[in-house]
N, C-alpha and C positions, 0 to 999 in steps of 0.2 A: 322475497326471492329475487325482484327483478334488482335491486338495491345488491346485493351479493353479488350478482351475475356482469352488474356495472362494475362493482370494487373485482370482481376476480378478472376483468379485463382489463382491468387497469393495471392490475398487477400483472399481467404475461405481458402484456404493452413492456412493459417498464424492463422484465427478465428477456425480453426479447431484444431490448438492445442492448443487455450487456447483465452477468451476473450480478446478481443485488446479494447483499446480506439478510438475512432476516430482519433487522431495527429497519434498514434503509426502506424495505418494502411498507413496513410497519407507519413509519416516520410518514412516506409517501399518502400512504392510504389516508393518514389522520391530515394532514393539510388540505386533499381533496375532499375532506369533511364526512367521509364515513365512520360510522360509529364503534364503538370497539367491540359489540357482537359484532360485526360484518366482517372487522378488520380479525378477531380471534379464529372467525370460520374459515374466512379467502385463509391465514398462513396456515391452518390445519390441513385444507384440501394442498396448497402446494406443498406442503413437507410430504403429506400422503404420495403424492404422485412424483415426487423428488425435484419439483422444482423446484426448491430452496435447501440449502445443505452449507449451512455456514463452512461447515472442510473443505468441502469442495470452492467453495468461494476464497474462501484465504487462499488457498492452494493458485488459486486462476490470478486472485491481484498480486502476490508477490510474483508469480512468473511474468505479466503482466508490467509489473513495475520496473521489474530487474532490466527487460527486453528493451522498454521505450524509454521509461524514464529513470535510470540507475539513482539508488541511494541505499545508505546505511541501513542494516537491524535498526536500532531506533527509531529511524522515521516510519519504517511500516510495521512496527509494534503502535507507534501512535497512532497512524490512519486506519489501520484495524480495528482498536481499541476503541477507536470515535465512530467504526461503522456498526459497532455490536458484539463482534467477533470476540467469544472466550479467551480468557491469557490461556491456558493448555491446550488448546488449539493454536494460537497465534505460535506458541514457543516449538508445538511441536511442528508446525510447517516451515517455522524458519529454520530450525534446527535441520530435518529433512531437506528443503529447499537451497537453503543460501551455507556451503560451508566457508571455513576463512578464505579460501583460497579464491571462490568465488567474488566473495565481499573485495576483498582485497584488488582484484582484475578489476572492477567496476568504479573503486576508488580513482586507482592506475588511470583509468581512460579519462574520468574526470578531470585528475590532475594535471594531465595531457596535455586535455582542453582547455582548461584554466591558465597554465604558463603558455600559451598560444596567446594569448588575450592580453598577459602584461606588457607592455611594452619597454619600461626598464626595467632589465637585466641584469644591472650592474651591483644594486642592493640585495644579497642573499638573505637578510633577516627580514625585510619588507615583503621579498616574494614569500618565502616560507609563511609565514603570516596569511598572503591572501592567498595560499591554498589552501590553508589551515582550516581559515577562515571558512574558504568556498567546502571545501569539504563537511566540516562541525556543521555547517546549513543544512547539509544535506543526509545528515543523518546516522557518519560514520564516528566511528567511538574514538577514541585517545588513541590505543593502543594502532587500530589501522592507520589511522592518518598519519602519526607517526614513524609507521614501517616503512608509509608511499611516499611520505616527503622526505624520508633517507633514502629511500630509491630513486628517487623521481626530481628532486630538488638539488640533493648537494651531494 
């Protein structure tokens, strides 16, 4: 009991500075060396009580990611995918969340920032290139990048 009551404060410690996924709590608990009775009860009691709701979690990281740190579908199909998070949830928050138009503005401002940073100008295939470049990093597909470097480039 007192063994549960250590891991289930461990776990609102952890949702208290910021939404976790379910694996993420899971992952946590198993390094701080609780055992997996302990760790299957603590995520029972927090799903119970709705401290954990992977929807709700996708839902909070891409708004999250979009706000501070802009990048493509891709990239936060990947970081979801690595934090636990269902593909039928993942697809349908970004679906909901992020439409092209969306994706495509947050390319834009990348792109922005990126041709701020080159300093020759004079090479049109080289800059295309490293926004190309800077972009594909970060997680936007062919078809955007594309659209933002005929907007934004030439």
């Amino acid at each position: 009991m007192k063994e549960k009551n250590e891991a289930l404060q461990f776990a609102m410690k952890l949702i208290g500075l910021r939404m976790r996924s379910v694996l993420e709590i899971k992952t946590r608990l198993e390094k701080k060396g609780f055992g997996t009775k302990i760790i299957n009860e603590v995520l029972r009691d927090l799903e119970k009580y709705r401290y954990t709701n992977d929807e709700q979690f996708a839902e909070s990281y891409i708004n999250d990611r979009m706000n501070f740190r802009p990048c493509g579908n891709f990239l936060i199909r990947k970081e979801l995918k690595e934090k636990g998070v269902e593909e039928n949830i993942i697809e349908r928050k970004i679906e909901e969340l992020i439409g092209e138009e969306i994706e495509i503005a947050s390319a834009k401002k990348l792109a922005e920032k990126k041709l701020r940073t080159i300093s020759d100008k004079t090479d049109k295939s080289k800059i295309n290139q490293k926004v190309r470049s800077y972009l594909q990093s970060r997680g936007y597909s062919f078809d955007i990048i594309s659209r933002v470097i005929e907007d934004e480039v030439e």
